[in-house]
N, C-alpha and C positions, 0 to 999 in steps of 0.2 A: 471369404475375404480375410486377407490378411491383418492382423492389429499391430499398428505401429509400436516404437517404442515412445514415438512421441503425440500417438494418443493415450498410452497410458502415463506418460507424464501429466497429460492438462487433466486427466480422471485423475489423478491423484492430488494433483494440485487444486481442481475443482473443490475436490473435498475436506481437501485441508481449510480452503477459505470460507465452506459453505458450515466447516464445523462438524462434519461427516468423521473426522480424524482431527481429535482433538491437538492442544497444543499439551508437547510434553507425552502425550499419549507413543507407547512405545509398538511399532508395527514391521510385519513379518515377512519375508518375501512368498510363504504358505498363505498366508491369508491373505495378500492382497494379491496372488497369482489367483487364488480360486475364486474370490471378488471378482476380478476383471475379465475370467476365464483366458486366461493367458500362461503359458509356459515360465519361469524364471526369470530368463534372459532378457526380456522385456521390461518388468520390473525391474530387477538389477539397475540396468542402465538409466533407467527413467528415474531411479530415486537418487545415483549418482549428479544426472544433472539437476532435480531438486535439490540436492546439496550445495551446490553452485549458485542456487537462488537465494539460498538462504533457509528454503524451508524444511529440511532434512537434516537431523545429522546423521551420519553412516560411524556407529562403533564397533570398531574392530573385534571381530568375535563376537559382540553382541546382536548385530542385525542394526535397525535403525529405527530414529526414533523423529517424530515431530518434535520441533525445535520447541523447547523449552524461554518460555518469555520472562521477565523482569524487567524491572524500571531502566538498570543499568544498562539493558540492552537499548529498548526503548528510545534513551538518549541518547548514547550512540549512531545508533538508525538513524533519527530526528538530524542530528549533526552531520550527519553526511549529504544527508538530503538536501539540509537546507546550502549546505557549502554546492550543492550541485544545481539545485535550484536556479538561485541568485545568482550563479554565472551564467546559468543557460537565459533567464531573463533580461540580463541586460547585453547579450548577445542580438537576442530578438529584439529587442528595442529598438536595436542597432541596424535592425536587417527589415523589418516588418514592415509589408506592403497595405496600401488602403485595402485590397482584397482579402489578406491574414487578416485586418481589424475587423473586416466586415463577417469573416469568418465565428473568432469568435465570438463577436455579438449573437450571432447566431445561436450557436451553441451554449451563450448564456443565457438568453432568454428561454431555451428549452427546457435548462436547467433549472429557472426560475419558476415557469410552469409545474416545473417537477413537484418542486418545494411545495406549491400550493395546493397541488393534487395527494400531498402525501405520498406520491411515489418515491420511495427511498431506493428503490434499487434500481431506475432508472436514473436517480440522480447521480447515483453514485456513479453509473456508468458516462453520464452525460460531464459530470468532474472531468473525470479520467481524461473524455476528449478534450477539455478545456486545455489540461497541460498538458496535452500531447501535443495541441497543435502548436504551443508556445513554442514547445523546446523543436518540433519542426523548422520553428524562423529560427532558430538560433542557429542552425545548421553545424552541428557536431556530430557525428553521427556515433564516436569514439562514446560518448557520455549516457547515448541513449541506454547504452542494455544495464546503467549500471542503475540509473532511473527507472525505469521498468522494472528491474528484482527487487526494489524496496515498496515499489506500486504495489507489487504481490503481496511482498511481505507486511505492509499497513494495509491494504485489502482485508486482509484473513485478522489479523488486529483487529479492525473497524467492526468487521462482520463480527467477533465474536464477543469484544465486550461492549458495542453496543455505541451508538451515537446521541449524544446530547441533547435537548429539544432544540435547541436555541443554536446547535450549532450551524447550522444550511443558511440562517439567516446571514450570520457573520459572515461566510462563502462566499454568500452572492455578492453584499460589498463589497469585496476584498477584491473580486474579480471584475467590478465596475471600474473600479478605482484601478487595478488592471491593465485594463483594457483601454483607460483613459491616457495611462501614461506609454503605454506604449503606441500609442494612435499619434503622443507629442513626441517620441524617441527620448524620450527623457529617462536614459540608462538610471541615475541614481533614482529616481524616484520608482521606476518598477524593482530593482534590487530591495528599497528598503519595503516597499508593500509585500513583494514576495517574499523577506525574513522576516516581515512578522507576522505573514499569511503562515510560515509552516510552526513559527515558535507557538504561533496561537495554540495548531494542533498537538501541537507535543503535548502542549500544558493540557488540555482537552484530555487525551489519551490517557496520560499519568493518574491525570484526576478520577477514572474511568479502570482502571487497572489497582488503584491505590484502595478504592473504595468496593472493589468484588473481593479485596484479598481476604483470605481466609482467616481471621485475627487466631493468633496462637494464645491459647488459654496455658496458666501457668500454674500448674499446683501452689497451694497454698502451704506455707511454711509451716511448722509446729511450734509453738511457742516453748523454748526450754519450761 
């Protein structure tokens, strides 16, 4: 059976977020051919469109390397996000049937469950559906894929430096509160719950990135 180029995209990408391939970690089209048992050309192609996600860079004569992370990205990222967010939420506000509402209740109580049971990786996934289904009522379809490549890219984030204790509680709020206003169509109040649902995380992440950094030791001066 043949091996797509875009199964070995989600096996590269799988790995990227599972931490299999670090961030910054620099990688080969030899070694991830013979990894995947796949020819080249597959690769090739598949790390192109990780590039396009965000989570590849491709240098020229060099080969390619996992995207290398900082703060200043981080913000960046966060600021887009949240400008993409907040328009897609008070689109759905606008649009969102008693069936959406009933929807995501659904899927927050799942996620609530989650919390309780300690399952982090289903919560994580059961998040995901939360804003998917939002930016669904929003009905943009132009916005989604650009929502989706940063979902990746704070996935692999999240997964590698690790989540808060405290943070899932703050979530489940955030998405009560939600759910509430978008159940009234009350566009400004789900825009401002949603910017400070993503500023929270920024601040979360930074705090979480700032505190694994490696502190630089400085030799010590000689006294004339």
């Amino acid at each position: 059976m043949t091996t797509s180029k875009l199964d070995i995209r989600l096996r590269i990408r799988d790995d990227i977020v599972s931490g299999v391939l670090r961030f910054g970690e620099r990688i080969t089209m030899d070694a991830l051919a013979s990894r995947y048992g796949v020819s080249h050309m597959p690769v090739r192609e598949a790390l192109r469109e990780l590039q396009g996600e965000g989570l590849v860079q491709i240098e020229p004569n060099r080969g390619a390397r996992v995207r290398s992370i900082d703060s200043s990205f981080v913000e960046n990222l966060f600021e887009i996000r949240t400008a993409l967010e907040v328009m897609m939420v008070r689109r759905a506000a606008a649009r969102c049937t008693p069936s959406d509402i009933a929807e995501l209740q659904a899927i927050e109580d799942t996620l609530e469950q989650c919390i309780v049971a300690g399952d982090h990786a289903l919560l994580v996934a059961e998040n995901h559906r939360f804003h998917q289904a939002i930016n669904r009522c929003a009905a943009n379809a132009d916005a989604l894929p650009l929502i989706d490549k940063h979902w990746m890219l704070l996935a692999a984030l999240w997964r590698h430096y690790g989540y808060g204790q405290d943070r899932f509680t703050g979530v489940a709020n955030d998405h009560q509160n939600l759910i509430q206003a978008l159940a009234a169509h009350d566009q400004e109040a789900a825009a401002m719950i949603m910017g400070a649902h993503a500023t929270k995380a920024k601040l979360g992440l930074l705090a979480r990135i700032r505190a694994q950094a490696v502190p630089v030791v400085r030799p010590l001066r000689r006294r004339a």
